[in-house]
C-alpha positions as CSV (number, residue, x, y, z in Angstrom):
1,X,-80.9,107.8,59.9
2,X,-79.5,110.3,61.6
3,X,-81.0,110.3,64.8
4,X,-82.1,114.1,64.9
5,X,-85.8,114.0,66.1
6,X,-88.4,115.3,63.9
7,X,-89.5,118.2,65.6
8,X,-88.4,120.3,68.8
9,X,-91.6,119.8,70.8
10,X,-91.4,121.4,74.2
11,X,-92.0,118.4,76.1
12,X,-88.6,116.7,74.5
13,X,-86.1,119.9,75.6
14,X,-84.5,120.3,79.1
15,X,-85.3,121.2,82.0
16,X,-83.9,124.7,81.6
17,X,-85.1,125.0,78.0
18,X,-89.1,124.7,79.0
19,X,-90.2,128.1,79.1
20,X,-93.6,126.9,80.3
21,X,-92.1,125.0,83.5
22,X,-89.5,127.9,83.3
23,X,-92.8,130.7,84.2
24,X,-94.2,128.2,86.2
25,X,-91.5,128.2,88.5
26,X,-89.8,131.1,88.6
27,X,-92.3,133.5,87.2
28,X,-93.6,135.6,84.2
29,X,-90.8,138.4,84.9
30,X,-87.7,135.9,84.3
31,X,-88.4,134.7,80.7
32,X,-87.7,136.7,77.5
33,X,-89.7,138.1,74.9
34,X,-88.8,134.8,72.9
35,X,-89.4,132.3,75.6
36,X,-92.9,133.9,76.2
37,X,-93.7,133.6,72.1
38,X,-92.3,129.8,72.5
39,X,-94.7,129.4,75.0
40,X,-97.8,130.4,72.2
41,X,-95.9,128.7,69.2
42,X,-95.6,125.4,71.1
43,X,-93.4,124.2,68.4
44,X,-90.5,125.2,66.2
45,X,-89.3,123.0,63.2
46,X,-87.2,120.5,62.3
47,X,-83.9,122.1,62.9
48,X,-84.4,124.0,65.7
49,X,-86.3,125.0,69.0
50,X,-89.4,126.8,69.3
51,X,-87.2,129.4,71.7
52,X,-84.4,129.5,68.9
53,X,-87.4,130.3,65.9
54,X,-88.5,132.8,67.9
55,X,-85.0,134.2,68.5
56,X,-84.4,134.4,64.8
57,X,-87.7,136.4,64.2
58,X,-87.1,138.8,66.8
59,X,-83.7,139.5,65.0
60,X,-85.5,140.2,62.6
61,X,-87.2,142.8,63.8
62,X,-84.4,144.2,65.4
63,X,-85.4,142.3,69.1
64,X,-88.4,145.3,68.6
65,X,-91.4,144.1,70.4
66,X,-93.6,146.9,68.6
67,X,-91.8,146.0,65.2
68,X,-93.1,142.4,66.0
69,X,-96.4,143.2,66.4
70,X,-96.7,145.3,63.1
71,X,-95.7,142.2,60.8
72,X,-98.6,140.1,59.5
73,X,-99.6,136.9,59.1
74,X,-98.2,136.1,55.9
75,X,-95.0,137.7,56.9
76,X,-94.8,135.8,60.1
77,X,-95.2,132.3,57.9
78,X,-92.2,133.3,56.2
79,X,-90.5,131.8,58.9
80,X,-89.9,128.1,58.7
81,X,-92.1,126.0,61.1
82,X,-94.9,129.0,61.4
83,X,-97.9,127.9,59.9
84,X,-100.8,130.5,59.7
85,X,-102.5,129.1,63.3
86,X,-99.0,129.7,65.2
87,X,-98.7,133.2,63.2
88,X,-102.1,133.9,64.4
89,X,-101.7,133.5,67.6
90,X,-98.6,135.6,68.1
91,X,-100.2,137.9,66.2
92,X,-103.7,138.0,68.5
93,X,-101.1,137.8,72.0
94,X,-99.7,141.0,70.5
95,X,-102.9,142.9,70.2
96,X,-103.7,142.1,72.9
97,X,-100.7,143.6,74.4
98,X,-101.3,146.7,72.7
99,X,-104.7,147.0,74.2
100,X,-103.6,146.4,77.4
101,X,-101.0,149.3,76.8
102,X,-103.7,151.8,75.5
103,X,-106.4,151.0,78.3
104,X,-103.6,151.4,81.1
105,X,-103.1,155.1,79.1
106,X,-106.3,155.8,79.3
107,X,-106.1,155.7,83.1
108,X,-103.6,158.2,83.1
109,X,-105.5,160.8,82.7
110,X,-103.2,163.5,85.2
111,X,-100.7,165.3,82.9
112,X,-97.7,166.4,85.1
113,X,-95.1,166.4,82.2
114,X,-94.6,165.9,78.4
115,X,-93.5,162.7,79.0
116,X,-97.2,162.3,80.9
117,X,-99.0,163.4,77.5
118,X,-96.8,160.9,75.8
119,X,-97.4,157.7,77.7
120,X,-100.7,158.8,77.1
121,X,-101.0,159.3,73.4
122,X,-97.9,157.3,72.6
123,X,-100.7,153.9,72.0
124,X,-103.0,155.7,70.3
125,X,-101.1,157.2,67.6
126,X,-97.3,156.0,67.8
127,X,-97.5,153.6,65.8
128,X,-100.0,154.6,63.3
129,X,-98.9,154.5,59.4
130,X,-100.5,157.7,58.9
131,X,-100.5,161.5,61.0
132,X,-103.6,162.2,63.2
133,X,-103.8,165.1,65.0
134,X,-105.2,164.9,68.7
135,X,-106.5,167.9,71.1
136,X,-106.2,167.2,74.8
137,X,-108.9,168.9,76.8
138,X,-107.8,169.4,80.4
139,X,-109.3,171.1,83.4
140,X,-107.7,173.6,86.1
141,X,-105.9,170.2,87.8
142,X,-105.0,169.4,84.6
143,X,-106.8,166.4,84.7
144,X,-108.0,165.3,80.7
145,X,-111.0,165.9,80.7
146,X,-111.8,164.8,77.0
147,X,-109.7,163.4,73.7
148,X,-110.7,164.3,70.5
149,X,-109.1,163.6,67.1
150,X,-108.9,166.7,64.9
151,X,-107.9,165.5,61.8
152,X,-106.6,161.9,59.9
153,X,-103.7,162.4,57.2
154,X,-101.6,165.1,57.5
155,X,-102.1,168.8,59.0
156,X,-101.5,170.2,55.5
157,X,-103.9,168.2,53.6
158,X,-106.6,168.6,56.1
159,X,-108.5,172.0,57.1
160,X,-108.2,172.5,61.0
161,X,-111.4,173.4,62.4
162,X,-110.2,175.9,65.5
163,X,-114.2,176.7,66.0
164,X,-114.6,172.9,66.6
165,X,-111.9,173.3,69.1
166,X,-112.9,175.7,70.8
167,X,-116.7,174.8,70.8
168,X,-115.5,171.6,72.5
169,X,-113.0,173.1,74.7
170,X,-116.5,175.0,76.1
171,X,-118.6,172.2,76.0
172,X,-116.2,169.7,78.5
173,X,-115.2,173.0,81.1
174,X,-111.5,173.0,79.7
175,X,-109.3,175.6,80.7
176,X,-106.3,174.1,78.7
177,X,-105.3,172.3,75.8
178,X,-102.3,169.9,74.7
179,X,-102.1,169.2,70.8
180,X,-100.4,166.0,69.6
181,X,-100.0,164.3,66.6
182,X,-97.9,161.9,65.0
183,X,-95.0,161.5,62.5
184,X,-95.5,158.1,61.0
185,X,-92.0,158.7,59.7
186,X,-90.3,159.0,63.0
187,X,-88.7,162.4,62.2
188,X,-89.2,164.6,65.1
189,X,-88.8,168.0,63.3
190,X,-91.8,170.2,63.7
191,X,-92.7,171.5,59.6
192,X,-93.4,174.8,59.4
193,X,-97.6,173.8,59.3
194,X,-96.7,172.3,62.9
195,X,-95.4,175.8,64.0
196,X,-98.3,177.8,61.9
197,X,-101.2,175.3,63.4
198,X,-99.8,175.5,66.9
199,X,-99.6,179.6,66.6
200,X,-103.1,179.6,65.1
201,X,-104.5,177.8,68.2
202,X,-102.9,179.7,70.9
203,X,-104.4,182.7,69.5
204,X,-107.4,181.8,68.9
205,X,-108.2,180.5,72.3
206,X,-106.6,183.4,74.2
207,X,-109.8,185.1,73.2
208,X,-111.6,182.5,75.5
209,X,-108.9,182.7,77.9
210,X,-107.9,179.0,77.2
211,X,-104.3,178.5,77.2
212,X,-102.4,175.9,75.0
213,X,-99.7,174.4,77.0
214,X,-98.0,172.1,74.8
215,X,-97.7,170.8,71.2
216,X,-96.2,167.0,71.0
217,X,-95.0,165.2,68.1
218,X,-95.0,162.1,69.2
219,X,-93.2,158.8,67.3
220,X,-93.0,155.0,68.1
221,X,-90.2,155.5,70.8
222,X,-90.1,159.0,71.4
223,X,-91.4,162.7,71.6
224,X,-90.6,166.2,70.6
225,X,-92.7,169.0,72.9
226,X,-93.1,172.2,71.3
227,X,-93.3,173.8,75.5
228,X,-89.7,171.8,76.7
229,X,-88.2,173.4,73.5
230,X,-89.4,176.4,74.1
231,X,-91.3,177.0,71.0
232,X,-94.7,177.5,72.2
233,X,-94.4,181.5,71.8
């Protein structure tokens, strides 16, 4: 026999290698993303700790919490010593993560920058694996008054309504609107239908003296705005 115990359980490590007593001592802040996934999985395997399992899946993911919480179950059991129940629940502590992310953005609802439209729309379509394209309705405090998704898959496969627009712009009081969308790819070079659509809208709701403020193309870490670049016209 070699003496190596047959599985890390958390109750066998150190002191300094419980990440439960570890929170419960010194708080939620102080532990890494891997402690706090320990803490879910319970367990790791035979050859090494729950901490150091989780360690060698967030490596895998480049140490990307939002990369983590795109893999799946199945690619989560992969990993030796995650069964489907621990794969599961990283995956459901994840989710819920991101819903904690999107409601907080939905309290921001008081653009004062592009990066203000972007923590708003970043959890909504960042991380999405196709394009939607979102108007943000806003009043004279340019509070947002309403969000409404124009179109799913791709400006140029997809007619934009601008009547809709508008007829919603006049139906929630806006004076102002912001238009987002994403590039599942992460490029943040507006296409040509990004500068045509953009160009489209701002004329058409001069008419109703609305003005369009911004255009975002938003990505999972970051954000391209048409206004900062000056490219609004």
């Amino acid at each position: 026999m070699s003496g190596k115990p047959t599985s890390f359980s958390i109750k066998n490590w150190s002191q300094d290698d419980q990440p439960r007593e570890k929170l419960r001592d010194k708080g939620k802040t102080v532990l890494s993303d891997a402690e706090l996934i320990a803490i879910l999985i319970g367990s790791g395997n035979r050859d090494e700790s729950a901490v150091a399992l989780c360690k060698r899946i967030f490596a895998s993911v480049d140490n990307n919490l939002n990369a983590l919480g795109k893999l799946s179950i199945s690619q989560l059991m992969e990993f030796k010593g995650i069964g489907e129940a621990k794969a599961i629940a990283i995956v459901a502590a994840l989710e819920l993560g991101r819903r904690r992310r999107l409601e907080d953005a939905m309290r921001l609802d008081k653009i004062t920058s592009s990066r203000s439209v972007f923590d708003v729309m970043q959890p909504i379509i960042g991380d999405l694996p196709h394009e939607e394209f979102w108007i943000l309705y806003l009043n004279n405090s340019n509070k947002v008054l309403h969000k409404n998704q124009l179109s799913k898959g791709g400006i140029t496969g997809t007619l934009v309504d601008v009547r809709l627009v508008l007829k919603n712009a006049l139906e929630v009081g806006a004076i102002a609107l912001i238009l987002c969308h994403n590039h599942p790819s992460g490029t943040l070079k507006p296409s040509q239908a990004d500068i045509n659509i953009t160009k489209k809208l701002k004329l058409a709701a001069q008419s109703l003296d609305i003005s369009v403020l911004d255009h975002l193309i938003i990505t999972e870490n970051a954000y391209y705005s048409f206004a900062d670049e000056n490219q609004m016209g």
